[in-house]
Every structure is written in C-alpha cells, then in structure tokens.
C-alpha positions in Angstrom: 13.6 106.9 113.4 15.9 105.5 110.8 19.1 107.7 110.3 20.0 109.3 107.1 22.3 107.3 104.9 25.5 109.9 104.2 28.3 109.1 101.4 30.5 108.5 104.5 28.3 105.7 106.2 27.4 104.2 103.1 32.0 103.1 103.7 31.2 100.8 105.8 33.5 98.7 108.2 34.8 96.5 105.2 35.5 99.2 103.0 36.8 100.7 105.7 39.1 98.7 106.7 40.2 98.2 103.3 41.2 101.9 103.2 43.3 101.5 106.3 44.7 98.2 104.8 46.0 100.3 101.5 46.8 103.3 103.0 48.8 101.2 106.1 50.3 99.6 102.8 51.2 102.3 100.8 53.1 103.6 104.0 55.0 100.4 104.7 56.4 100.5 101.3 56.8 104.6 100.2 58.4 105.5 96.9 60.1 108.9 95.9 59.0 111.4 93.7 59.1 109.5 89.7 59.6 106.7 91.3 56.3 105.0 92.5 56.1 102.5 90.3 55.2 99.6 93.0 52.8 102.3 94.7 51.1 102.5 91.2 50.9 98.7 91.1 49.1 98.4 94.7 46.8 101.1 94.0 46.0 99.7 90.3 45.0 96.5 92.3 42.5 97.4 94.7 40.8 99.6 92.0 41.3 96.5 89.7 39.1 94.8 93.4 36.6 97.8 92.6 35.7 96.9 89.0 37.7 99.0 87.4 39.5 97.5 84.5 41.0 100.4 82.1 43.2 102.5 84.3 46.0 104.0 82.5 49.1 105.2 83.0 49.8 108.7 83.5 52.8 111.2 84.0 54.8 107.9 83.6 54.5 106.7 87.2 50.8 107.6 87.7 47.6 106.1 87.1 44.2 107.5 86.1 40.8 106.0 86.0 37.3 107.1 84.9 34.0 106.4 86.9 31.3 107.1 84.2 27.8 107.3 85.3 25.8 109.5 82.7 28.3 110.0 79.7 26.4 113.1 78.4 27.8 114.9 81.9 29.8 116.9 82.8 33.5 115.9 83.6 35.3 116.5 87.1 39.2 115.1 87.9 39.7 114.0 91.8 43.5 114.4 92.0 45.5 112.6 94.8 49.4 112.8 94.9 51.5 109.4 95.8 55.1 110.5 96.7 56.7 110.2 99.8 59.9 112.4 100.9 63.5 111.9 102.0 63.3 111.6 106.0 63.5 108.8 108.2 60.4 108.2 110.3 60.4 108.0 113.9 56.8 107.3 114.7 57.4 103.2 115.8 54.2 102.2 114.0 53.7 98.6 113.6 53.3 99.6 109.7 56.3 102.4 109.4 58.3 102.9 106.5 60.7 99.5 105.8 62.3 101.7 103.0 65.5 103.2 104.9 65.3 107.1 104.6 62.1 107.2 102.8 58.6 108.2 104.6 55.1 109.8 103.9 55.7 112.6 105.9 53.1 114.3 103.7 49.8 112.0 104.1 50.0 110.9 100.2 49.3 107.5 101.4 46.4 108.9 102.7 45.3 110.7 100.1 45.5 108.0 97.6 43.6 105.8 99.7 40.6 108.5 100.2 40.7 108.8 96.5 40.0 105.1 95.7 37.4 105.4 98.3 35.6 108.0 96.7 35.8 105.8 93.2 34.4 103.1 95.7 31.3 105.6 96.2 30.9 106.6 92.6 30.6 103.3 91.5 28.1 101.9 94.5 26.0 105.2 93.3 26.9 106.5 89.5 27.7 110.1 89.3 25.6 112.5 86.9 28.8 112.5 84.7 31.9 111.5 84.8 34.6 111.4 87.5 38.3 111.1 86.5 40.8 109.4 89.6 44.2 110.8 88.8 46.7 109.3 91.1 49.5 111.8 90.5 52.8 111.3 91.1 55.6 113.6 91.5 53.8 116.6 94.0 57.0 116.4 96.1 60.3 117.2 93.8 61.2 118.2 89.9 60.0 117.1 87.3 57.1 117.8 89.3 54.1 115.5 88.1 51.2 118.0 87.5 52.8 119.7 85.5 52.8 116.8 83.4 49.4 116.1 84.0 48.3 119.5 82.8 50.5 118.8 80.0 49.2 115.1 78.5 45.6 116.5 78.5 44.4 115.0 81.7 42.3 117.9 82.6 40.6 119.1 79.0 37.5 119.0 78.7 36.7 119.2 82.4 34.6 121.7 84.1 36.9 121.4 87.4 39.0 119.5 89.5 39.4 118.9 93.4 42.0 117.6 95.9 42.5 117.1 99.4 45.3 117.7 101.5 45.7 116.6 105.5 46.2 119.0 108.7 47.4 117.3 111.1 46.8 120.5 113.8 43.3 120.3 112.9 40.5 118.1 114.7 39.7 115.0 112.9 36.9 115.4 110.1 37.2 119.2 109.8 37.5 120.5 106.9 39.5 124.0 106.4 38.6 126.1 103.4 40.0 129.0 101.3 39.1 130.9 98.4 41.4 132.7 96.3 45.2 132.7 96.7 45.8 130.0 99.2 49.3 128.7 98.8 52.4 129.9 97.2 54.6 129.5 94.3 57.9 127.5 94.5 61.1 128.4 92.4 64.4 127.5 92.5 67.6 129.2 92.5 71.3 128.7 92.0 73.9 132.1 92.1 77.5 131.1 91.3 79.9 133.3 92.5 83.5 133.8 90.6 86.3 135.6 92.5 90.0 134.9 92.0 92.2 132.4 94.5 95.1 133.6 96.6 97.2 133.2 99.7 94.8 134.8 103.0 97.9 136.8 103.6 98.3 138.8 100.3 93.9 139.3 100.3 94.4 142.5 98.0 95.7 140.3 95.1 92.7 138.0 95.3 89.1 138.4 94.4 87.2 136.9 97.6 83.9 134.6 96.1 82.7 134.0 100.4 83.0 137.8 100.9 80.6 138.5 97.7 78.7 135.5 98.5 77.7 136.4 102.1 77.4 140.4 101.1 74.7 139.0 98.2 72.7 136.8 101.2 72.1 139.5 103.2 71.2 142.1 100.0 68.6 139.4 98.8 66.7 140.0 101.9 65.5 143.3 100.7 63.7 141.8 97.5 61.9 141.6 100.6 61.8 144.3 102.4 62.7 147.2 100.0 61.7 145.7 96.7 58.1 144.3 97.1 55.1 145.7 97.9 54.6 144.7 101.7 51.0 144.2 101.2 52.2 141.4 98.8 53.5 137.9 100.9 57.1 137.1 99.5 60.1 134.9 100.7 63.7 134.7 99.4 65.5 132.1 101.5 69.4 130.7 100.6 69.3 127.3 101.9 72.8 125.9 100.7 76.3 127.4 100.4 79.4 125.7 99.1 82.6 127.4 98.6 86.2 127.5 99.5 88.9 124.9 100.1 90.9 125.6 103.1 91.1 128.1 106.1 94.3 129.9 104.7 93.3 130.5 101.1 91.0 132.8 99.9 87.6 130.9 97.8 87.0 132.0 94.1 84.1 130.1 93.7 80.7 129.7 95.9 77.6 128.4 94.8 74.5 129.2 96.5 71.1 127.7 96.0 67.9 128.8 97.6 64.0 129.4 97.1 61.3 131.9 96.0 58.0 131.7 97.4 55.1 133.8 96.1 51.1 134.6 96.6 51.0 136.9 93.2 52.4 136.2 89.7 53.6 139.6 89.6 55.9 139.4 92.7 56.6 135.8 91.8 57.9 137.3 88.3 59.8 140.4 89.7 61.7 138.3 92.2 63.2 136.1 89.9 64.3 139.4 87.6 65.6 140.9 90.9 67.8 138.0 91.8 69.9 138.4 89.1 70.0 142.0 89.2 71.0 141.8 93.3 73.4 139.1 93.0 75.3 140.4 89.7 75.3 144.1 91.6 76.9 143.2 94.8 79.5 140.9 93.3 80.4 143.4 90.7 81.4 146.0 94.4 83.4 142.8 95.4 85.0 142.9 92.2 83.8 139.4 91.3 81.0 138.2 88.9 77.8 136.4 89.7 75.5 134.5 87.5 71.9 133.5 88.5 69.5 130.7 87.6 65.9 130.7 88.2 64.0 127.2 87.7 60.2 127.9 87.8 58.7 125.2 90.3 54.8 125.6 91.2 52.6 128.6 90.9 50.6 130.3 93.3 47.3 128.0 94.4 44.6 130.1 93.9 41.0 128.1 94.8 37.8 128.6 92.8 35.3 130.5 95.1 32.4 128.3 93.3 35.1 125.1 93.7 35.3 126.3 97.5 31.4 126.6 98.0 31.1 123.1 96.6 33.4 121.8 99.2 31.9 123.4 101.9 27.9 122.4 100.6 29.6 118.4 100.4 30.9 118.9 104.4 29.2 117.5 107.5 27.6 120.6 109.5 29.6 122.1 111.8 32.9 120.5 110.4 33.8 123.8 107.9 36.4 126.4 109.6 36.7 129.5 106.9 40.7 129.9 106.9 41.6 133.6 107.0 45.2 133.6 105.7 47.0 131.6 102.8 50.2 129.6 103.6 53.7 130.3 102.4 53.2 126.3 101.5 53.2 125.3 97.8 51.1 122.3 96.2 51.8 121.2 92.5 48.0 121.3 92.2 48.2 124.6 91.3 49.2 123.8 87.9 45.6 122.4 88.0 44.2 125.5 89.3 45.9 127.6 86.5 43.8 125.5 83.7 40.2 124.4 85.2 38.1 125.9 88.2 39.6 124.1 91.0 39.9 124.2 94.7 41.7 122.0 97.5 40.4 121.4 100.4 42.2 120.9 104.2 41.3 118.0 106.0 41.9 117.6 109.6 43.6 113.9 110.5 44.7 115.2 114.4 45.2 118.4 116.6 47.0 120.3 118.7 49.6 118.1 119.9 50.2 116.6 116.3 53.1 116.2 114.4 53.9 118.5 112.0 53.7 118.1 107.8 57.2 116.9 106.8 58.3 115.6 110.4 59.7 112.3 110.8 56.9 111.8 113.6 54.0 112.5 111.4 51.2 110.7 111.8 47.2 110.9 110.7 44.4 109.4 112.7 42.6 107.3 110.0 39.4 107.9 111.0 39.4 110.4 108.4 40.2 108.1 105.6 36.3 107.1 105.0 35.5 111.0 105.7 38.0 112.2 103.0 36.7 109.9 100.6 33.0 111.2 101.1 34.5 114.8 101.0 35.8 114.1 97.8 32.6 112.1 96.1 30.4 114.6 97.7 32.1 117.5 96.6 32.5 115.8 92.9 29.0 115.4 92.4 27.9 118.9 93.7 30.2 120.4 90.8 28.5 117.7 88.3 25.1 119.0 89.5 26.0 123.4 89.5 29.4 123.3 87.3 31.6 126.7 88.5 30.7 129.9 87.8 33.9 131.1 85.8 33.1 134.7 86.2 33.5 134.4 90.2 37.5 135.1 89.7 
C-alpha cells in the first residue's frame, strides 16, 4: 500500500534541509527589534530561490509576499515575527548567535523559516486564493511591528490571518490550541515621584520621594487584589526603581517603571486609570506628588473559535492538546486578532526538560520546522475552503 502524500512529506529532505540551513542562519546572525534589516535580506533570498520575485517591504524592516493561486479567492495572511532579544545565549551550538548579547530566545528564526516553507508548499500546489507571507518585524519591543502592520493595510481585505508560535515544554509536532482570550495585553508604565531633598538627620524638613515610592509599590498590588474582579486575570508588576543619591540625604525624586498585563479590555482599561489614581493618592499622604504614564503596548489575544477549528482540522491526528487556561504571555499578533478572524497556534519544538522561552539556553528541535510549515499551509487553505464564521465571537 502506497502511503498518503501529507503537506508535511511533500518537504522533503532538500527542502528540509534548506529550512534548517535558513533558520540555523537566521540564528547565527539575530537582529533586534527594527532592526532586521540583514534578516530581511536572507529571508528575501531564499523566497527570491522559491520563485517569488515581488516581495515588498513592510513595517520598514519587514517583508511580505503573495502566493496567488485562484485570484477570485479568498485572501488569508501567514504572519511570522523575525526579532531576536537582548540575552546572551549559552546553548554552545555550532550555529549560536555571533552577535554579542543578541539571541533568538523566542524561536522567530524558526518561525520565519516555517513560514517560507509553507510558501514553499503553496507554490508546489496553488491555494484556492491567495496567501499573503508577512515576515513581521518588531513582535519583541516598541514601536512594536504589528501594529504597523495593521496600520499600512496589510490585513484588508482578508478573511483571516494565522501564526505560529514554539513550546518548547511540549513534545515535538504537537500542536496546543485555544479559543478565545489566550494571551494578555502588555502596557507600560512610568510613576515619577517628587519629594523635597534634605539632610537624613533633619527628615521632618524634607519631603521623602523612596518613602512615597515604596508606600505606592506595595498599594499598586491591590489593583489586584482589591480593585479587580478576581474572576478577571490581572498583573501590575514594578520592575525598575531609580532614586536617591547618597545614604545620608533624603531622595526627592524616584522614578519607577513597570507593566500591566490583561485578559479583558475592561480590566486592561481600569488598570491604567487606577495607576494614576493609586500612585497620585499615596504620594499626596507622603506629602509628595506623583505623576503617571501609561504607554499602551499589545492587546489581549483573543483566537477565532472557527480560526482554532481550522488549525486543529489542518493537524496530524493525535498531535492536538485542547489548552485549558490562557497565559499571562503577550504576542503583538493580537493587533491582528483585533481586525480579522484570527488565531495562533502552539507548536511543540521539545519537552519536559526544555529550556524555557526567553532563556539564554533555548533551544527547538527542528524537526518541527517542516511540520510547522505544513501546519501553517494546511491550516491556510482550510480557511480559503470554509472562510470563519464571524458570528462565533
């Protein structure tokens, strides 16, 4: 008996190997967030080895590419990010970042790679529409690059959009799955805190900005705890302080920064009023003043069910594990998730034992390189075939 030809054993070993070369590439060399301009220029080449001659630029370090098949079809963007982050890797790979401080401790090189697989696919077998490869930059730090992409029309006129991200705690090849809020917001803040100077040993005639600053750490916490609904996931964390000159003189300025992290708009949009109102309170009891700042990063993910279903219908049997609980993680591909039916899926590149996202020992097994690319083609052409529902909010 002859066995069924699948999207991912129609990669075979050249193609394969041509996805390990690029994304073994792409890690050699990584390139922070706006800055991926020699990233761009590898993965513009092998896509320029595909065929494909009119990529264009996108979010100004980004690249996007149609695969049309039937041009009276529907439309459907494939979204892969290409940042890397500030860490030093520690994994002694004979292909590990050469760029000091620098790594893809995120999988993007992995990700990008998949994605030009799965334009590898569409063009060995044409697509009953149209597929759009958008290699975003940016996912990583502000200005965040899907924002942009929202913004410079990438996604109009398309019926949904997809994305893949890597798990390295689950098994190679499965694929985890979510529908509905799935991942959370991201904002930043910045309090500054205004006292008056003095000598430590005449306090009373000084106006302490560390005494205010610590009293409005600890009062943020019960945003938390006294503020929000419990039944609604919420996080205020103060990551940096900076204040103060000397041991014996007492500080009148601190500036604190720190994050909010939301499943709902509604808590997402109550925290940021009740930062100001917490930190302005408590230093006011200090006697000092207090002004806040809230920079709106990503919004809450929230996945398509029919975006989901498509995912899951595109999946090898037995690979799908139903997630029960979003993550306090945030993705910029929620901007694409606020304007189109979308949906991204988790793909397992490990186990157990695995490096964590973000570690300087992070690592995928790329075996799931051709397996994320036939994720991605499969799932693309499902949608083309039953666009989303977009009453199934």
């Amino acid at each position: 008996m002859v066995a069924e030809e699948t999207s991912v054993t129609r990669i075979n070993g050249s193609m394969s190997e041509r996805l390990i070369t690029l994304r073994r590439d792409l890690h050699r060399r990584p390139e922070l967030s706006n800055h991926e301009l020699a990233t761009a220029a590898r993965i513009a080449t092998e896509l320029g080895a595909l065929g494909l001659t009119e990529i264009r630029q996108i979010a100004g370090t980004g690249l996007a590419v149609d695969v049309c098949g039937d041009s009276r079809g529907p439309l459907v963007v494939v979204r892969a990010d290409m940042d890397a982050l500030p860490i030093t890797e520690d994994t002694r790979l004979p292909f590990a970042s050469e760029t000091p401080g620098v790594m893809h401790a995120c999988g993007h090189d992995a990700h990008s790679a998949m994605a030009v697989g799965a334009a590898s696919l569409a063009l060995d077998r044409p697509p009953a529409g149209t597929l759009r490869f958008v290699f975003q930059p940016a996912e990583e730090a502000e200005p965040l690059g899907g924002r942009r992409v929202v913004a410079e029309g990438a996604l109009d006129g398309a019926i949904a959009a997809i994305a893949l991200h890597v798990h390295p705690s689950l098994p190679t090849g499965t694929v985890g799955l979510r529908a509905g809020p799935s991942m959370a917001s991201s904002d930043e803040f910045t309090i500054t805190v205004t006292g008056r100077a003095g000598h430590v040993g005449w306090p009373h005639e000084a106006v302490d900005a560390i005494a205010a600053a610590t009293a409005i750490v600890v009062e943020l916490q019960t945003i938390v705890s006294r503020r929000t609904d419990p039944r609604t996931p919420i996080t205020v964390h103060v990551g940096r302080i900076e204040g103060g000159s000397a041991g014996n003189v007492v500080a009148d300025t601190v500036v604190m920064t720190g994050t909010i992290r939301a499943l709902s708009a509604g808590a997402r949009a109550r925290a940021h009023e009740l930062v100001g109102e917490v930190a302005s309170a408590v230093a006011a009891a200090h006697g000092a003043r207090a002004e806040a700042e809230v920079v709106s990063g990503e919004p809450p993910l929230d996945n398509h069910p029919s975006v989901i279903d498509a995912f899951a219908a595109a999946a090898a049997t037995g690979s799908v594990r139903r997630l029960p609980q979003p993550t306090m993680n945030s993705e910029d591909f929620a901007f694409y998730t606020e304007r189109v039916p979308a949906g991204m899926a988790w793909l397992g590149v490990g186990g157990e034992d695995a490096a964590p996202l973000h570690h300087p020992r992070f690592t995928i097994d790329e075996a799931a390189l051709p397996i994320g690319a036939a994720l991605l083609y499969d799932t693309a052409c499902a949608l083309l075939a039953a666009p989303p529902e977009l009453d199934r909010r």
